[in-house]
Structures are given as C-alpha cells and as structure tokens.
C-alpha positions in Angstrom: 1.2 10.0 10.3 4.7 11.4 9.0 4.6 12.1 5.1 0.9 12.5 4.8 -1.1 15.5 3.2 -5.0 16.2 3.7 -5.6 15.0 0.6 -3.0 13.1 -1.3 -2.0 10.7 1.0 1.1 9.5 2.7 3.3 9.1 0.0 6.6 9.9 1.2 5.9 7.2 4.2 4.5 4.5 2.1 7.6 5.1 -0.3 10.0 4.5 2.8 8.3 1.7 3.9 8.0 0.0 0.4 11.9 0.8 -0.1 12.3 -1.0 3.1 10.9 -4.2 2.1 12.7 -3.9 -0.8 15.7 -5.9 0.7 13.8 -8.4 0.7 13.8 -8.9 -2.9 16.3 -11.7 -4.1 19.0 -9.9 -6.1 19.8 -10.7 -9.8 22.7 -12.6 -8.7 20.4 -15.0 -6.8 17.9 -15.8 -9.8 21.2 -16.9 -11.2 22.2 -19.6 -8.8 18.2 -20.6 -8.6 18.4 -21.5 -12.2 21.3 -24.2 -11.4 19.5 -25.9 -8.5 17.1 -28.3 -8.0 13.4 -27.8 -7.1 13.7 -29.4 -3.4 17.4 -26.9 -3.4 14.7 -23.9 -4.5 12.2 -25.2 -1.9 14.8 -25.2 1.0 16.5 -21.9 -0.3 13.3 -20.2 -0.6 12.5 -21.6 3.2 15.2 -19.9 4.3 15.0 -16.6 3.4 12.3 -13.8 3.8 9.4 -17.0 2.9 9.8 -18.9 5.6 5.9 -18.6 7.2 4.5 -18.9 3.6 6.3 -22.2 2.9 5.5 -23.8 6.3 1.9 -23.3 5.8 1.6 -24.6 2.7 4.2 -27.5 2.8 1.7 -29.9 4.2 -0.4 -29.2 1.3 2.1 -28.8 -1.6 5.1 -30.0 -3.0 8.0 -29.3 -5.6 7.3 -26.2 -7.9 3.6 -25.9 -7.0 4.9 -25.2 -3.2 6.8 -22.5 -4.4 4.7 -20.9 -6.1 1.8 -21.0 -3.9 4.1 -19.8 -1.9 5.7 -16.2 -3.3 1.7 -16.2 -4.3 0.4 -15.8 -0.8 3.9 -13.3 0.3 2.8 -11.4 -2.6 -1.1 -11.0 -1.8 0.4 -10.3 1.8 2.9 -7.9 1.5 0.4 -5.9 -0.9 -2.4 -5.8 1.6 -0.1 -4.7 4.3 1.1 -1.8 1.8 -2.1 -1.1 1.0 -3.6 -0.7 4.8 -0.7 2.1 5.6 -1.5 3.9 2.5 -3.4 7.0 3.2 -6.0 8.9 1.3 -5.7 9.4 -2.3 -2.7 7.0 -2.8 -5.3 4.2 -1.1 -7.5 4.9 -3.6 -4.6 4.2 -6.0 -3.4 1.2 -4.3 -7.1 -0.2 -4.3 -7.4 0.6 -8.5 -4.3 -1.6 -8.7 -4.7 -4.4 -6.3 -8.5 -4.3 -8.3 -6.4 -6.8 -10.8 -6.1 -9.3 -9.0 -10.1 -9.3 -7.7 -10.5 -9.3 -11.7 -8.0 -12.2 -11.8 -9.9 -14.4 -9.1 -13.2 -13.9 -9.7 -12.5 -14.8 -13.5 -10.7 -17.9 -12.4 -13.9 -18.8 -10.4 -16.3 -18.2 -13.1 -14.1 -20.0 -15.5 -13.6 -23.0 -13.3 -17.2 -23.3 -12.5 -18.0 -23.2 -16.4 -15.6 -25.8 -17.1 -16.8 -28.0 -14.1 -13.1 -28.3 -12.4 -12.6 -29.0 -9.2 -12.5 -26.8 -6.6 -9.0 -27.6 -5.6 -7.8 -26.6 -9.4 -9.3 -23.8 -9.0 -8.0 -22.7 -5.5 -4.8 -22.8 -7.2 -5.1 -20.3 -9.7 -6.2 -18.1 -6.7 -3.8 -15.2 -5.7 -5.8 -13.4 -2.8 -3.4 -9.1 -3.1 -7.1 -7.8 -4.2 -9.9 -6.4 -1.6 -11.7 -9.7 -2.2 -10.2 -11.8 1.0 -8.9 -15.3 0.8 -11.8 -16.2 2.9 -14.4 -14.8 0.7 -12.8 -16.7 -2.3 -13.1 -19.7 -0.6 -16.2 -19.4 0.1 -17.5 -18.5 -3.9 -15.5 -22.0 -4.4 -18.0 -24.2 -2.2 -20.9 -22.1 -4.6 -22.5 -24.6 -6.8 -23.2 -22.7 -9.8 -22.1 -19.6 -11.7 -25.7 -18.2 -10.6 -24.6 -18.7 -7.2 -21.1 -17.5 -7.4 -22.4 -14.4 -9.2 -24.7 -14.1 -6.1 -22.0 -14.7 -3.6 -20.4 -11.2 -4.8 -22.8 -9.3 -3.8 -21.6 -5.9 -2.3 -18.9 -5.7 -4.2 -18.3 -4.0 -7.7 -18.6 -7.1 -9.4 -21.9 -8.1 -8.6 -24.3 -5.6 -10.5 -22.1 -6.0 -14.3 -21.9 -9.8 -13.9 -25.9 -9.8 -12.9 -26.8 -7.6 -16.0 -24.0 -10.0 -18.3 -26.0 -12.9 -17.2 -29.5 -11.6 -18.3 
C-alpha cells in the first residue's frame, strides 16, 4: 500500500484519505445559517448533503433533533471504522487506542442504564457504535437482563476480566 512503512504504518495514505473526507465537513459559514433555521430546515439540509444514507435509515425511527443526531452519530461511528480498517500497522494500533473511547462510552451507558432500570430504547440512544465493539454486539448486551449478564456478554474483549474482578 502507497505511504506505508514495515513498522509504522501508512501514515502518509491514511492522512490523504482523511484530508479527502474532509470536504465533507460543513464549513463555519454553514453552522451559521444552521443556527437561523428550523429543526425540520436542519433535518432536510442535513438530508441533503454528505448524510443522506444516515438520515433515511433512521427517519422512520426518529424525528426533529433526535433524528439528527442519531444521525451525524452513526456517520461518525462510520466514517471512523472505515479510517480505521485502511490504517496500517502501528498507526492501527493508534486508531484502535482512540476509537477505545467510545467502547468505554457504550459499555458505560449499558451498565448505567441497566442499573437504573431504563429502557432499552433510552439506552440505544446514548449509543454511538466508532469503537471495535460493533453496533450489533451492543445490541445485543441491550436484550441482557442484568448487569451480571451484560458483564458476561463482554467476554473476549478487554472489558470483560476488570468489570468481573469490580463486581466481586
């Protein structure tokens, strides 16, 4: 792969590639004229840009500001696992350790949610799947019954063997 040493990684791709995406990005200017329109204006502006998939699969499911976010939530957790699976090598690694935040993120909300007795739909919502922990996988630690179970759910991953020993 262009850009890539043994051991680093590709840095000099990845760096091209995130650049690229960065055109993406609303400019300042934008924020600016989202700040004088409506929610439904937001909704259909945001529809029509570079969101379009994300706001199509959730529209049946959300509305008004929670649509949106939901929305630039599941862009971001995509764009970041696509970064992260053409990183290479060392800069993986680092793309891993800082993706790791959002794992931390979910599986707190989880636990937390499951403590407090909410519903699983409040706590899907909190939810932003750009961690190695797939969307799929959280889903599933949602249908768990109990913390216990939850905490069992996550085994083979690094959070399994510090939340067992927290528990005891």
């Amino acid at each position: 792969m262009p850009g890539q040493s043994a051991q680093g990684g590709n840095y000099a791709y990845a760096t091209t590639r995130v650049k690229a995406r960065k055109a993406f990005l609303f400019p300042r200017e934008t924020y600016m004229k989202l700040l004088q329109m409506s929610v439904p204006e937001i909704n259909r502006f945001i529809e029509e840009s570079h969101y379009k998939q994300e706001i199509d699969e959730l529209a049946t499911r959300y509305a008004g500001i929670d649509l949106v976010e939901y929305a630039l939530n599941l862009n971001l957790a995509r764009e970041m696992n696509d970064i992260l699976g053409f990183c290479k090598g060392e800069l993986r690694l680092l793309m891993w350790a800082y993706l790791m935040r959002w794992d931390v993120w979910n599986v707190k909300s989880v636990l937390r949610g499951k403590y407090c007795g909410a519903p699983e739909e409040e706590i899907r919502e909190t939810l932003v799947p750009a961690g190695d922990i797939s969307l799929q996988a959280l889903t599933d630690l949602l249908k768990k019954a109990s913390i216990q179970d939850v905490v069992d759910g996550l085994a083979g991953t690094i959070f399994h063997r510090p939340l067992l020993n927290a528990m005891d």
